[in-house]
N, CA, C and O atoms as a printed pandas DataFrame, in Angstrom:
     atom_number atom_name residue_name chain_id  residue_number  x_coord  y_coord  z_coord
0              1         N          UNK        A               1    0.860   -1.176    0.000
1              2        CA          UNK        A               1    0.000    0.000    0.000
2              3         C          UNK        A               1    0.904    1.236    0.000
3              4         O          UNK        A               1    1.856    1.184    0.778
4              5         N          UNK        A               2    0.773    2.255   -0.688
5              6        CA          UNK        A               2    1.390    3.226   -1.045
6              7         C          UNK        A               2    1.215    3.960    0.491
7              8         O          UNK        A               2    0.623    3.688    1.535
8              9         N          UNK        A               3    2.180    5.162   -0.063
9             10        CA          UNK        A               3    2.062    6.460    1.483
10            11         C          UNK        A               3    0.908    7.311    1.374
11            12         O          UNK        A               3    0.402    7.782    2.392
12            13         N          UNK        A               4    0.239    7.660   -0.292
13            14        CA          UNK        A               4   -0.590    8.251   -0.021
14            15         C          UNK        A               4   -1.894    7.878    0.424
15            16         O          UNK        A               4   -2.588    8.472    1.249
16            17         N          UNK        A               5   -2.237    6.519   -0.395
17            18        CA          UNK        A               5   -3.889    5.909    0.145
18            19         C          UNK        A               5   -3.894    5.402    1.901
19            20         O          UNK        A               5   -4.922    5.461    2.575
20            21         N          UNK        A               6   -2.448    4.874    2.497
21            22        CA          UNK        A               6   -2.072    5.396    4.018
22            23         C          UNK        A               6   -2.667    6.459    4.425
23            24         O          UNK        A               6   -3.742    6.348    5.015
24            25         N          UNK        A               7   -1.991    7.926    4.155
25            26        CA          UNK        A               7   -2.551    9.101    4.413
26            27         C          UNK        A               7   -4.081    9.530    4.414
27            28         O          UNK        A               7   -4.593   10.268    5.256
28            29         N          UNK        A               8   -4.920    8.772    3.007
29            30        CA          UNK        A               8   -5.971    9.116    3.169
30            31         C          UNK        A               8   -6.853    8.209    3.917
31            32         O          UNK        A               8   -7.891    8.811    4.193
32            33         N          UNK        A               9   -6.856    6.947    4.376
33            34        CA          UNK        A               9   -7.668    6.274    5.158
34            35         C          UNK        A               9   -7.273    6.852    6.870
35            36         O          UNK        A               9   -8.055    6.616    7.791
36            37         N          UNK        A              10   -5.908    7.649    7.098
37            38        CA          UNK        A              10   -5.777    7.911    8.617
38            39         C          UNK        A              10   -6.697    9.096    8.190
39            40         O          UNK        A              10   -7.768    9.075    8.796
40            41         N          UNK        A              11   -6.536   10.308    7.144
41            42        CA          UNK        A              11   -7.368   11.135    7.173
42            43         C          UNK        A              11   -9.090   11.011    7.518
43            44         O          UNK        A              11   -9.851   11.683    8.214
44            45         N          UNK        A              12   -9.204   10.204    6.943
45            46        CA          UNK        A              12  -10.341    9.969    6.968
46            47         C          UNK        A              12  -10.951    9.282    8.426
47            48         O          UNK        A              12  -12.071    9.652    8.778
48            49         N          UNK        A              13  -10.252    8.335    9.224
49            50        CA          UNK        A              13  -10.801    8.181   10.424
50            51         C          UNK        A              13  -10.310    9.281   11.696
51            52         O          UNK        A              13  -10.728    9.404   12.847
52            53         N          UNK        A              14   -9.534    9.805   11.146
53            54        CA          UNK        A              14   -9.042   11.007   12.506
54            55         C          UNK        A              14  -10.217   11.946   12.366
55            56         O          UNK        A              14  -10.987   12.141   13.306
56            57         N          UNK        A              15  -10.353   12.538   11.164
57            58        CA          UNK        A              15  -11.512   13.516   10.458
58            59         C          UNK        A              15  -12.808   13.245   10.958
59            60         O          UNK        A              15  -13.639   14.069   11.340
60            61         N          UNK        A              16  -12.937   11.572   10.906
61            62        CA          UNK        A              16  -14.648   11.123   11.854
62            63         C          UNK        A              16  -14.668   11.559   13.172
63            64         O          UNK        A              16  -15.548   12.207   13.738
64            65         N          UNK        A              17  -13.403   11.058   13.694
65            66        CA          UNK        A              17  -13.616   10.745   14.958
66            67         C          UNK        A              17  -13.271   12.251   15.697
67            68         O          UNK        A              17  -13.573   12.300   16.890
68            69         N          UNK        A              18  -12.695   13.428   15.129
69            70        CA          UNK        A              18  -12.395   14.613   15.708
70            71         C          UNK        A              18  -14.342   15.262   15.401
71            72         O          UNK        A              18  -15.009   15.618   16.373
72            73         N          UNK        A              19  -14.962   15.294   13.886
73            74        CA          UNK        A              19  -15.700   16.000   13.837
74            75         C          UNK        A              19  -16.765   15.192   15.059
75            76         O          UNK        A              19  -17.009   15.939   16.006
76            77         N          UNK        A              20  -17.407   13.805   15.153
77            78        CA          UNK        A              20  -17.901   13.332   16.360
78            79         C          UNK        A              20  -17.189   14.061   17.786
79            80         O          UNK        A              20  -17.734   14.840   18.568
80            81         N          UNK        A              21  -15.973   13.590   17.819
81            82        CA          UNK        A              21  -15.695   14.054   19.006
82            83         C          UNK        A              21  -16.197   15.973   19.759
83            84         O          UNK        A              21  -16.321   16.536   20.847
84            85         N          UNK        A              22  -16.292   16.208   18.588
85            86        CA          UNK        A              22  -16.305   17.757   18.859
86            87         C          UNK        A              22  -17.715   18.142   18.901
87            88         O          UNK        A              22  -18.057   18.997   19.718
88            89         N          UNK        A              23  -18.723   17.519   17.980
89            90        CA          UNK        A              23  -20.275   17.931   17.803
90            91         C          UNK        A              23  -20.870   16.991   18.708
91            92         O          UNK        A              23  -22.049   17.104   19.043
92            93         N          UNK        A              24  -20.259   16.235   19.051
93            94        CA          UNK        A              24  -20.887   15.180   20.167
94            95         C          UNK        A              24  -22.479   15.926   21.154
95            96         O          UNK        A              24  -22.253   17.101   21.443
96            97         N          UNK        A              25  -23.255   15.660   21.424
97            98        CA          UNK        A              25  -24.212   16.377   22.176
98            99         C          UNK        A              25  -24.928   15.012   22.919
99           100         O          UNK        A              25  -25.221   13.998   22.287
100          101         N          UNK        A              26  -25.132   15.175   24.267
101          102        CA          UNK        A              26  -26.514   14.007   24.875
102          103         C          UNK        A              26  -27.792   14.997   24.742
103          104         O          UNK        A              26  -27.972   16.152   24.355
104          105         N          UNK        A              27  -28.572   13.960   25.256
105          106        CA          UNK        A              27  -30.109   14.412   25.680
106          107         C          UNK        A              27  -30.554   15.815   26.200
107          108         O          UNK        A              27  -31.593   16.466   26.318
108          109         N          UNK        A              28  -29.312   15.927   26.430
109          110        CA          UNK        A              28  -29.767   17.163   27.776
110          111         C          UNK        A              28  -29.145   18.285   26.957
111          112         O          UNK        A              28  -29.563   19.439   27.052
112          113         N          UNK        A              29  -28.259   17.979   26.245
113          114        CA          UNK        A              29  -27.706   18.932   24.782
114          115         C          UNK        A              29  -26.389   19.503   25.692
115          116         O          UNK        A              29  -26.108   20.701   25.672
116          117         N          UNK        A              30  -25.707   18.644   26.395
117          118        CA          UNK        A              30  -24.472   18.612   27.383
118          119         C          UNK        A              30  -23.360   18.132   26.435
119          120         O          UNK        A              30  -23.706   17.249   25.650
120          121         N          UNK        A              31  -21.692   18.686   26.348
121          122        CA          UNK        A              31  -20.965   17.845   25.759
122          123         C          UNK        A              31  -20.208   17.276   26.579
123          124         O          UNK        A              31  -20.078   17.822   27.675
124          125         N          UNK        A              32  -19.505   16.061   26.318
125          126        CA          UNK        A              32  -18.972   15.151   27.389
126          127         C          UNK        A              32  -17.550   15.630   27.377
127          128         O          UNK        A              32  -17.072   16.258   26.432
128          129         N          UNK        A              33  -16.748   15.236   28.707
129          130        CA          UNK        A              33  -15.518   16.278   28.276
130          131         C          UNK        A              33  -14.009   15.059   28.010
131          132         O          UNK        A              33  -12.803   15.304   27.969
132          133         N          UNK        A              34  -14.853   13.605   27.858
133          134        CA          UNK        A              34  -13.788   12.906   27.411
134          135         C          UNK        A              34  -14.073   13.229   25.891
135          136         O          UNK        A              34  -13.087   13.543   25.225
136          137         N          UNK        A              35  -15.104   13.196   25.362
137          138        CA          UNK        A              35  -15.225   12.878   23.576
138          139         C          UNK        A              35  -14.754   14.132   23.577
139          140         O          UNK        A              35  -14.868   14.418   22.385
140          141         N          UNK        A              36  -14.230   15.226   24.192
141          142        CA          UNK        A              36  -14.238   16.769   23.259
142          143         C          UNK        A              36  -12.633   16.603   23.419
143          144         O          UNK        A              36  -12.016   17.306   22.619
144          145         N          UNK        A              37  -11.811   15.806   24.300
145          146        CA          UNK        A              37  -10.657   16.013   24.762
146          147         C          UNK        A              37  -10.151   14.937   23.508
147          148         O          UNK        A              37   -9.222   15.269   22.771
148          149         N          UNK        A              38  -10.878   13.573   23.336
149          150        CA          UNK        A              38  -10.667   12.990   22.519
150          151         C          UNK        A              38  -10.670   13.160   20.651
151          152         O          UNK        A              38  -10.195   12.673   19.625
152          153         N          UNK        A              39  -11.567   14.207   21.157
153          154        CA          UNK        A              39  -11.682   14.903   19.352
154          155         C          UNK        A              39  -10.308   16.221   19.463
155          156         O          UNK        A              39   -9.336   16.242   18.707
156          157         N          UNK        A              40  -10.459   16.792   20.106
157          158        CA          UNK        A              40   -9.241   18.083   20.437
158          159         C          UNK        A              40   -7.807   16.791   19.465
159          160         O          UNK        A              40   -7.467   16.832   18.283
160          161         N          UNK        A              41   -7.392   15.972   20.405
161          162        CA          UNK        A              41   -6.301   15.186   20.122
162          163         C          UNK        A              41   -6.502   14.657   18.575
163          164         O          UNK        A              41   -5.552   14.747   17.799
164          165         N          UNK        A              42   -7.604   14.171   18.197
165          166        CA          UNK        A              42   -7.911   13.519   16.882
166          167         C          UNK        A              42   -7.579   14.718   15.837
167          168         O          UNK        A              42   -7.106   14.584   14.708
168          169         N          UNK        A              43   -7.906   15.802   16.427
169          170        CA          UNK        A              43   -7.945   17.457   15.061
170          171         C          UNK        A              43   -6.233   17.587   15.055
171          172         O          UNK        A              43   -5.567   18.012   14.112
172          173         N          UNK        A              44   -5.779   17.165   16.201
173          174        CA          UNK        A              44   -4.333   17.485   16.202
174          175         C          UNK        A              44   -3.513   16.718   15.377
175          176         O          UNK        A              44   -2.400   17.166   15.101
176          177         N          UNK        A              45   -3.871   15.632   14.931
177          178        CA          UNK        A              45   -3.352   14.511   14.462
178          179         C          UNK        A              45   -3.691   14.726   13.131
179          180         O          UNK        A              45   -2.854   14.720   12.229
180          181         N          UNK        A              46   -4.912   14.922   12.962
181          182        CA          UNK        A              46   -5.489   15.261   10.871
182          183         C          UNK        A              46   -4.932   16.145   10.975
183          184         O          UNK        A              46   -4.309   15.892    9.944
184          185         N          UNK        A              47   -4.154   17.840   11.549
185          186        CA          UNK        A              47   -4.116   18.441   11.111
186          187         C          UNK        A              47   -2.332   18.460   10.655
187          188         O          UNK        A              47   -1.867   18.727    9.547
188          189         N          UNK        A              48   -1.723   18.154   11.682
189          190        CA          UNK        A              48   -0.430   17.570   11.835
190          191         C          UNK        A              48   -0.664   16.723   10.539
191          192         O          UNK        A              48   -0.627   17.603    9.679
192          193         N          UNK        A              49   -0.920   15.343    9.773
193          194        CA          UNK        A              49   -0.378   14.755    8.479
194          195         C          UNK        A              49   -0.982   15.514    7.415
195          196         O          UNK        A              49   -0.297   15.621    6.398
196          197         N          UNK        A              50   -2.290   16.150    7.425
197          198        CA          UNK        A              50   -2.467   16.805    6.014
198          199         C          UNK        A              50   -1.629   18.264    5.761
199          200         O          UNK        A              50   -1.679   18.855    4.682
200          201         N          UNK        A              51   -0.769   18.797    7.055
201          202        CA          UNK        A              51   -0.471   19.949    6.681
202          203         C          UNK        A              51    1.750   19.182    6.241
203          204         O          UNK        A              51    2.545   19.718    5.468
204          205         N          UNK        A              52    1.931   18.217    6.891
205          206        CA          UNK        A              52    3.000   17.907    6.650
206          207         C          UNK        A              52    3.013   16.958    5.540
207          208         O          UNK        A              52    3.790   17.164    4.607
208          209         N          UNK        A              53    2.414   16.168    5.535
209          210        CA          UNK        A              53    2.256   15.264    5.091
210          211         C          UNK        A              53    1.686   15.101    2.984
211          212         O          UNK        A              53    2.113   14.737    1.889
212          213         N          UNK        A              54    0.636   15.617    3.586
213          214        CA          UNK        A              54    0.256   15.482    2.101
214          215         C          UNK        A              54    0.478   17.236    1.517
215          216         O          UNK        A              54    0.876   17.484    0.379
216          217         N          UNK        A              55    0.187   18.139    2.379
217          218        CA          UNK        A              55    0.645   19.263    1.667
218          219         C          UNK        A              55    2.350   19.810    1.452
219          220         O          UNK        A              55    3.049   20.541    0.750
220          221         N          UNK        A              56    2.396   18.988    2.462
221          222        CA          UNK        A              56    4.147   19.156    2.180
222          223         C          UNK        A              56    5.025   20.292    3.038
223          224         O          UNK        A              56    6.243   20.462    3.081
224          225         N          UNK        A              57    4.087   20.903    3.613
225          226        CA          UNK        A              57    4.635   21.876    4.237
226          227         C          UNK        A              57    5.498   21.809    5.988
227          228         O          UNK        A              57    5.021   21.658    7.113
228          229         N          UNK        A              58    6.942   22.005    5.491
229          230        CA          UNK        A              58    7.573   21.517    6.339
230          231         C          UNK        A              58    7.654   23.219    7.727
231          232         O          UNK        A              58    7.797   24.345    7.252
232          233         N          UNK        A              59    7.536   23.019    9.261
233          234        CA          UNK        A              59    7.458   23.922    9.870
234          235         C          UNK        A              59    8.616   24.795   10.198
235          236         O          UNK        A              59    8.793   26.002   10.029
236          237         N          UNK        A              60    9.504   23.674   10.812
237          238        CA          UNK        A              60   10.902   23.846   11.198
238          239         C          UNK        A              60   11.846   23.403   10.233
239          240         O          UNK        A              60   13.052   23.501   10.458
């Protein structure tokens, strides 16, 4: 399996699991503060390989 179709299947489950983690809502329209801590970390991670990774853009 190549590096890029790699890149796009992590994209794609970090991307689920940050936008869930973040819009998450219960009954009571409360957000939980493991799924928001768990999506926070997930956005960090899609944003970290699509900005290094597939766009190429190196920081340091």
């Amino acid at each position: 399996m190549d590096e890029t179709l790699k890149n796009i299947i992590f994209l794609a489950i970090t991307g689920f699991v940050a936008y869930h983690g973040l819009t998450y809502r219960d009954e009571e329209g409360e957000s939980d503060f493991v799924r928001l801590l768990f999506g926070c970390i997930a956005l960090l991670f899609f944003l970290r390989v699509f900005i290094v990774d597939v766009l190429g853009i190196e920081i340091f």
